[in-house]
C-alpha positions as CSV (number, residue, x, y, z in Angstrom):
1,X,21.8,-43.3,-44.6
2,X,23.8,-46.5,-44.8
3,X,25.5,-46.4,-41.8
4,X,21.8,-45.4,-39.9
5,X,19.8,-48.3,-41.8
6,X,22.6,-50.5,-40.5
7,X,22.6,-49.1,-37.1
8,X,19.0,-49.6,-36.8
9,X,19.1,-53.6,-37.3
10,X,22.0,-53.6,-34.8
11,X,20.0,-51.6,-32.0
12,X,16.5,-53.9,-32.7
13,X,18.9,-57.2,-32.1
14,X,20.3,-55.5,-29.3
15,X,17.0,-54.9,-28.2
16,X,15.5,-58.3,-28.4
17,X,18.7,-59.5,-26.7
18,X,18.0,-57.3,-23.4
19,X,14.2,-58.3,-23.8
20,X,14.9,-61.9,-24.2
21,X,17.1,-61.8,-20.9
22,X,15.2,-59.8,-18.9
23,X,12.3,-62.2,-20.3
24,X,14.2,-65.6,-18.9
25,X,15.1,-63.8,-15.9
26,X,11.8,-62.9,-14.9
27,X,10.5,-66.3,-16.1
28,X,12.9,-68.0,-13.7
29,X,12.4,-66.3,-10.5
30,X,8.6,-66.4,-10.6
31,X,9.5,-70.4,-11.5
32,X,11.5,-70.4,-8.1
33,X,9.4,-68.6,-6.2
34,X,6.3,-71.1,-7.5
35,X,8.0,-74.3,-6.5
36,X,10.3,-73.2,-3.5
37,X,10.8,-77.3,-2.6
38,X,12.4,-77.5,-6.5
39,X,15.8,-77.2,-7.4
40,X,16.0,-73.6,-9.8
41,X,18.6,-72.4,-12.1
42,X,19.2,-68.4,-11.2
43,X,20.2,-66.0,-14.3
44,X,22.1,-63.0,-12.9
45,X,22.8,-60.0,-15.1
46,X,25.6,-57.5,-15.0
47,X,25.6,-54.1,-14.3
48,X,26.5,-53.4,-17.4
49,X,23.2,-55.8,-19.1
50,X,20.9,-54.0,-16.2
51,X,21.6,-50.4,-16.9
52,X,21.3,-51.6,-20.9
53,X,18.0,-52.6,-20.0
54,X,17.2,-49.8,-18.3
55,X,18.6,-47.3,-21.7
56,X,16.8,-48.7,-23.7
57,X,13.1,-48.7,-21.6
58,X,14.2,-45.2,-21.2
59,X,14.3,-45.1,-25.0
60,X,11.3,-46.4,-25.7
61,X,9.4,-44.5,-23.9
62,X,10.7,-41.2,-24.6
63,X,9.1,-39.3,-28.2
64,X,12.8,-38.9,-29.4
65,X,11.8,-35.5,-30.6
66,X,13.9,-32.2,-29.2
67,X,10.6,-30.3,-28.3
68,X,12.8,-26.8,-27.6
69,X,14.3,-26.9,-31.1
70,X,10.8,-27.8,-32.9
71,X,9.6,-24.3,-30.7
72,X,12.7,-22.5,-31.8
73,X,12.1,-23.8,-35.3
74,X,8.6,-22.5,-35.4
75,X,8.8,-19.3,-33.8
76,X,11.9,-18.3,-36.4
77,X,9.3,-19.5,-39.4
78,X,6.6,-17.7,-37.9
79,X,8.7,-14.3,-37.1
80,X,10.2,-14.6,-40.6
81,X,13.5,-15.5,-40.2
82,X,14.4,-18.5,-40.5
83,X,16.6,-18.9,-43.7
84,X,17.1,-22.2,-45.9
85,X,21.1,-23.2,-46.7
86,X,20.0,-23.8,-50.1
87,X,23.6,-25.0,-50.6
88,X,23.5,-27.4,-47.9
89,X,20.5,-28.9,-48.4
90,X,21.7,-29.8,-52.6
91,X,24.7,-31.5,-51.1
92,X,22.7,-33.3,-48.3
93,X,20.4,-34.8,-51.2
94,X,23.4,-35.6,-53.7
95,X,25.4,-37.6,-50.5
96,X,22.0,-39.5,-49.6
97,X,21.8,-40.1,-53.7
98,X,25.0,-41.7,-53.9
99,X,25.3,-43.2,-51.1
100,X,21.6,-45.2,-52.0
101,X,23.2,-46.0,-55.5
102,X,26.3,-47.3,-53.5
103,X,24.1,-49.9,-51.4
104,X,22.1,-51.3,-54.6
């Protein structure tokens, strides 16, 4: 849970990184193209920032959700057998549990 709620605020600043370059790069070529007689600055981005930008469009836009497993999941409630790991689901909570009580 820690280690996700950390991840999260690392991916957004990521995020707003990409978005603020791709903003400032957009920015500045419609600037050059609007005063071709003025001197312009030029932003180029790596590969590397481009196919980031492109990730995490890609991201956005998709639901995030694994539509064959929520099928599978519902077919096996439906038919009956889908069977809980009680066991696995105690330890699950008790590992959230301490690891909330280790962040405050």
């Amino acid at each position: 849970m820690a280690i996700d709620a950390l991840n999260d605020r690392s991916l957004n600043g990521l995020k707003e990184s990409v978005a603020t370059a791709t903003v400032v790069a957009n920015k500045t070529s419609k600037e050059a193209s609007t005063k071709a007689t003025a001197k312009s600055d030029e932003v180029l981005l790596t590969d590397s920032a481009m196919n980031l930008a492109k990730a995490s469009q890609t991201a956005k836009n998709s639901s995030g959700i694994d539509e064959a497993k929520v099928e599978k999941l519902k077919a096996a409630i439906n038919d009956g057998t889908y069977q809980i790991d009680y066991d696995s689901v105690a330890n699950k909570l008790i590992d959230s549990e301490d690891e909330l009580t280790s962040i405050f």
